[in-house]
N, C-alpha and C positions, 0 to 999 in steps of 0.2 A: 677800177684801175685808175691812178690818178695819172693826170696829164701835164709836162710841163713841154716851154716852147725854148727852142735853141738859138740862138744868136743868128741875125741872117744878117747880109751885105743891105743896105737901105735899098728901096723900092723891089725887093726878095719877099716874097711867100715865105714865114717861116713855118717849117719842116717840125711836124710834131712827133715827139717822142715818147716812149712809153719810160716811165718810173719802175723798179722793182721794189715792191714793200715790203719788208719782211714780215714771215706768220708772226702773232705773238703767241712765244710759246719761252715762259720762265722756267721752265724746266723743274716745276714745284717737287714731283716723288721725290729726283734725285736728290733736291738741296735738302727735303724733309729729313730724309734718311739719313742724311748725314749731320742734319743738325742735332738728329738722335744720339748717334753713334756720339759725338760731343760730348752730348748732356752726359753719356753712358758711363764712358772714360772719366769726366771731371766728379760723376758722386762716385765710382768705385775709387780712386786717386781722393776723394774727403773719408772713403768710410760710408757713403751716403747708398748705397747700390742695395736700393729694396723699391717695392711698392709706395709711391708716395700717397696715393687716395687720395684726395679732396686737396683744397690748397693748403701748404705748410707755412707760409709766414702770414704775418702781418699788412695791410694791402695799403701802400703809402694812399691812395686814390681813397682809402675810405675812411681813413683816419685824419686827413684833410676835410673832409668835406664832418668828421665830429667837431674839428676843433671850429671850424666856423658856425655851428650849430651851436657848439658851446660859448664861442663868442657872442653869437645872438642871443644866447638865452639870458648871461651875464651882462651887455648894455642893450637891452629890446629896444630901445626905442633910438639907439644910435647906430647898431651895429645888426639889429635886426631888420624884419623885410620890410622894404619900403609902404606895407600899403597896413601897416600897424598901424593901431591905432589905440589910445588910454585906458580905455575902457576892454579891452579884450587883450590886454598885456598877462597877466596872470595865467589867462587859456594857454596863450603862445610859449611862456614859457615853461608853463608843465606839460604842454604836448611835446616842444621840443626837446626839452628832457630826457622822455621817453624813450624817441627815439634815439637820442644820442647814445644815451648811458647803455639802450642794446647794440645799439652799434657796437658803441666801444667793450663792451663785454664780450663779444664776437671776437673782436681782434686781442683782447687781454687773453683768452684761451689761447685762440691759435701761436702767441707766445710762449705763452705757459707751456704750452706740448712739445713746441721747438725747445725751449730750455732743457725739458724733460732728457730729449732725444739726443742733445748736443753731450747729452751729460752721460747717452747711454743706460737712460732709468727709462720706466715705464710710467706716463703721465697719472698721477694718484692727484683723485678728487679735484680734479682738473674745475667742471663747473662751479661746485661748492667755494673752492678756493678764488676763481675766476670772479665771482657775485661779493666773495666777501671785498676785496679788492675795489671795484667799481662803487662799490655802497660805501666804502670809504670814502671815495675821492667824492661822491656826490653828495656826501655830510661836509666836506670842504668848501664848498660852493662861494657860502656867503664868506667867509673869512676870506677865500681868493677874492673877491671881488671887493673887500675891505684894502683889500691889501694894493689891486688894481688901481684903485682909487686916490690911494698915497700917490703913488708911481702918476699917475695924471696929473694931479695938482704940484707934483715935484718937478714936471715936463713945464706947465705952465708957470709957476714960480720961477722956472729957472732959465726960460727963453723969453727976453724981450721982447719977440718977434711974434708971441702966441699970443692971441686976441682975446680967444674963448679954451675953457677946458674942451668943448666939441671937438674946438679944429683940432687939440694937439690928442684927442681918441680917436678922430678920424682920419688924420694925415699923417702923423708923426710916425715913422718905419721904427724908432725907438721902441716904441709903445707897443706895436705890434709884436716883436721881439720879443719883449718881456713878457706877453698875455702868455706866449707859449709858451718860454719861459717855466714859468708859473706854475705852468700847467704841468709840462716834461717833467721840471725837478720832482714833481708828487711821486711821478711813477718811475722817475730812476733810483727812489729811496723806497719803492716798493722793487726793486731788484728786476723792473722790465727796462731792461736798456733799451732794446732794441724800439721798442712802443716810444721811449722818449725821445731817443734819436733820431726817428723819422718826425717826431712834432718839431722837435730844434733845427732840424736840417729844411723842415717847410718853411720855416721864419728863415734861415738862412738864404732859403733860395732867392726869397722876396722880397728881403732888406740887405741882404748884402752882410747881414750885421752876425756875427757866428759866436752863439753862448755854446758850451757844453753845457745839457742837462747836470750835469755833474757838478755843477757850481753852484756856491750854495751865494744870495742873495740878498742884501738884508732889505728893511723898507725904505720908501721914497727911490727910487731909483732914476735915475736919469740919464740916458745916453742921448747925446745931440747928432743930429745930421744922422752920424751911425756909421755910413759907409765902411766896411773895412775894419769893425770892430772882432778883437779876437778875446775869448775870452775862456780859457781852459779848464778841464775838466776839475781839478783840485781847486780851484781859485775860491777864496772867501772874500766876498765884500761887505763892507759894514754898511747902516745905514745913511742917507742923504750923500751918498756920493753921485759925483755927476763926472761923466767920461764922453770926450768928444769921437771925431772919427778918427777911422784909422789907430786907435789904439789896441797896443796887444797886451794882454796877460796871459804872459807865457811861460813857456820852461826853458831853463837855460840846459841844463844838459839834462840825459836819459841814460840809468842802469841798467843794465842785460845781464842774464845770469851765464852761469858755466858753458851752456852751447850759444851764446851770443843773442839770445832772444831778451824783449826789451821785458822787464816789470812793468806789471801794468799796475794803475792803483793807487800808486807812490806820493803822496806830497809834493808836488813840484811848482805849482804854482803861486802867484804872490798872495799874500793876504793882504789889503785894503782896508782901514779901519776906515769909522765913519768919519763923514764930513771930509770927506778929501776930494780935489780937481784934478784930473786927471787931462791935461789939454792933449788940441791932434796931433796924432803920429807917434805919441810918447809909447815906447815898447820896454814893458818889464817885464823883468825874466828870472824865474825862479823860486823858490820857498824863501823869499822875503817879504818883511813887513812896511808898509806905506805907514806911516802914525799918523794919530787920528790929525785930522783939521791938515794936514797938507795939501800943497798945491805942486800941482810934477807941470815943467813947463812942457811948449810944443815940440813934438823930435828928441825929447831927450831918450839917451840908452842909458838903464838903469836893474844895475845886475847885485844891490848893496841894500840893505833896510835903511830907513829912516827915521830920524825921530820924530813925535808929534810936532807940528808947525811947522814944517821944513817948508821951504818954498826951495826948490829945485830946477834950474836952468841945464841950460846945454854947458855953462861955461861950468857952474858949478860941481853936473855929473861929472863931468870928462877931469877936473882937476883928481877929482876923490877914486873913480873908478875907470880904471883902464880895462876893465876883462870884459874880453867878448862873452857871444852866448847866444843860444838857438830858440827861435820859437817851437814852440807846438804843444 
């Protein structure tokens, strides 16, 4: 029993009292039960009100810790473990491989099944199809990392401030983006959204910097600083563009059909041809074209196409295009 002492008048004995502590007691059954009762309610309210067996989704915890495996395996000696060494590069990365590519083969199924389910079908040739998938994306490899490699030397090229291509694979949150990037688009054009969503929302969480898997990319790419870049699921970019922070490619408005629900799918986003600047804060919005070799200044709102070479201000937007318009 703990002890504390009470206040006494000076030259007083102080007068010791007893504390009450309460039991710990969290009242686990009860809150379990009802965290059941929850769960119970929200899958008969989805349709979902059966045995689930073993885990149904995708497990963000392990599809992290693929894509940093796959990171190492693609720069070993930058991005891989510290106590590598030249001569044992090749071991490292065909063991790491290995493992990844089961890894991710574990969680390509466990999609696979969820689709299946979502759909109301019964999962057919789940593994078979699961393997074919994965040996795809791992014949990929070297051409992603061809591809990696533009995207580096376009970071470096195109920051005064980058010393060495190391620093800007090792520091630049751009670059990290785009690895996953990279990676997500493989397998949202192999129709596992949810697998790419969680690789793009990893880089999201850690760069601040937000691509949809869904956008398609072209080479050299370069986002600066990053912070606060939006980049929507329809969006096309052309080669050698370079986009600061804070910039959005967006949608200006969104279709819904007869009961108010939105279309999903839709074209909405800007198209971006190559060679164009994109400086910070500039927010475009809609199924329009940037033409090739433009430069869109900082802050501008731009809801209108462009022609090639346009060099675009705030004073110039604002004179041509008054209409608002919403991201996302």
């Amino acid at each position: 029993m703990s002890k504390k002492l009470d206040a006494t008048p000076e030259g007083l004995s102080p007068t010791p009292t007893e504390s009450v502590v309460l039991p710990v007691n969290w009242q686990l059954d009860q809150i379990v039960d009802q965290l059941r009762a929850v769960r119970a309610e929200w899958r008969t309210s989805t349709g979902r009100a059966r045995e689930l067996g073993g885990r149904e989704l995708p497990s963000r915890q392990a599809i992290a810790e693929v894509i940093q495996a796959l990171s190492g395996a693609l720069f070993p000696m930058r991005l891989g473990p510290n106590e590598l060494r030249a001569e044992s590069e090749d071991f490292y990365v065909g063991h790491t491989l290995d493992l990844a590519l089961n890894s991710l083969l574990t969680q390509v199924k466990l999609e696979l099944r969820y689709a299946a389910r979502s759909r109301g079908e019964e999962a057919q040739d789940v593994d078979n199809q699961g393997i074919r998938i994965v040996r795809e994306f791992a014949s990929q490899l070297p051409a992603l990392r061809r591809a990696l490699d533009q995207d580096v030397i376009a970071a470096f090229n195109g920051d005064p401030a980058a010393r060495t291509v190391d620093e800007v694979l090792l520091c630049y949150p751009g670059i990290i983006a785009v690895i996953h990037h990279r990676i997500a688009h493989h397998f949202y054009k192999a129709n596992l959204t949810l697998l790419a969503r969680i690789i793009a929302e990893l880089a999201h969480s850690s760069t601040g910097i937000d691509i949809h898997p869904g956008a398609r990319i072209g080479a050299s790419f370069f986002i600066d600083h990053g912070t606060g870049v939006v980049i929507g699921e329809t969006a096309i970019i052309g080669d050698r563009v370079r986009i600061y922070q804070a910039v959005t490619l967006g949608a200006k408005r969104f279709t819904v059909d007869e009961s108010g629900l939105l279309h999903k799918g839709q074209p909405r986003h800007p198209i971006v041809e190559d060679d164009v600047v994109i400086y910070a804060g500039a927010t475009i919005l809609g199924r329009i074209t940037i033409g090739q070799g433009s430069t869109i200044g900082g802050n501008v709102w731009l809801t209108r196409s462009v022609a090639a070479g346009s060099n675009i201000t705030q004073a110039t937007a604002q004179q041509a295009d008054g209409a608002g318009g919403v991201t996302g």
